[in-house]
C-alpha positions, 0 to 999 in steps of 0.5 A: 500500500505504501508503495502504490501511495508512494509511486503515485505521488512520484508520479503526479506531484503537482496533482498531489499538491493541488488537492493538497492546496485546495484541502488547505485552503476550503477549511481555512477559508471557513475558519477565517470568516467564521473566525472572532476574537472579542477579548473582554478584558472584565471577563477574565478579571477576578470578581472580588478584587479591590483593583478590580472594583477601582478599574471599573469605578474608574474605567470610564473616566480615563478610557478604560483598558485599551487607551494609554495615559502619558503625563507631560510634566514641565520642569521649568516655568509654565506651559 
């Protein structure tokens, strides 16, 4: 049996690798559109966390999770 499966391929490479492709791509492309990534942050937190608490009370008020504070502090005279 292998050898008649090995034979075949020898001798029909590019057929072996057109089915082999098409067999890739058909599940892939399924995946791809029925593929969702939706990570909420809150979800995976502990319940009962002080830190979780104060994240929320204040997660509204500075953007929540997905944004980025920088503070600008100027050493010398005003703005």
């Amino acid at each position: 049996m292998i050898n008649k499966l090995s034979s075949f391929i020898a001798r029909r490479p590019v057929l072996v690798t057109a089915i082999l492709a098409i067999l890739t791509v058909i599940p892939g492309y399924y995946a791809y559109k029925g593929l969702s990534l939706n990570v909420v942050l809150e979800e995976m937190l502990p319940a009962n966390s002080n830190n979780v608490e104060l994240f929320l009370r204040f997660g509204e008020q500075f953007g929540g999770a997905n944004t980025t504070l920088i503070e600008i502090k100027n050493k010398k005279g005003d703005i």
